[in-house]
C-alpha positions, 0 to 999 in steps of 0.5 A: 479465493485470492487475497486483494490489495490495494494499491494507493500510488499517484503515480500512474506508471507505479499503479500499473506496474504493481497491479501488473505484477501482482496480479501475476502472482495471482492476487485480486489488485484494486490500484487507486490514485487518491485517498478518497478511492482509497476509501471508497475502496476500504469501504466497499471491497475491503482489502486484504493489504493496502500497499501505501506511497507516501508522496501523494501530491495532496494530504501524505500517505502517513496522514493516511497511515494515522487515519486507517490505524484509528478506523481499521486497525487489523488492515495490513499496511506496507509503506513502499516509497521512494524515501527512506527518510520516511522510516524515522518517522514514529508514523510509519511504525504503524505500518507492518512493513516499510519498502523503498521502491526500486526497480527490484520488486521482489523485496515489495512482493515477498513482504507481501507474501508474508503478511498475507500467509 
């Protein structure tokens, strides 16, 4: 059975971007826009990774980051976001890995593959 991600990203071309990709490399891909799909998501399909921006245009991703943490601890948590000023936040240390986004997403897919191996 594949692994599922969750992919939470407001960005619409972001989300078909990843999803497109990842599910190339023969993963199950739920991308959502909003923390409440996110939650739905967690709930109901229980993903195997979440992959979390932390620019959402409501509440932050590493408000979200703190919120999992407390309720699934043993859910895998990649941060990949386009600000890397993000890393000296003690927050973002709750995550497994931080990924600056670019236009190369292999770093993103191999940290991935090693989370999930």
């Amino acid at each position: 059975m594949p692994k599922r991600l969750l992919i939470l990203d407001d960005e619409a071309n972001i989300r078909e971007l990843y999803a497109r990709e990842f599910e190339d490399e023969g993963y199950e891909v739920e991308a959502v826009a909003t923390i409440e799909e996110a939650d739905r998501a967690i709930t109901e399909r229980r993903p195997d990774l979440l992959i979390l921006d932390i620019r959402l245009g409501g509440p932050d991703g590493l408000s979200y980051l703190r919120t999992i943490m407390a309720s699934q601890r043993d859910l895998p948590v990649v941060i990949c976001s386009a600000y890397s000023s993000y890393k000296e936040d003690f927050s973002s240390w709750l995550a497994e890995a931080y990924v600056v986004k670019s236009a190369d997403l292999d770093p993103l897919k191999r940290k991935v593959k090693e989370l999930l191996a």
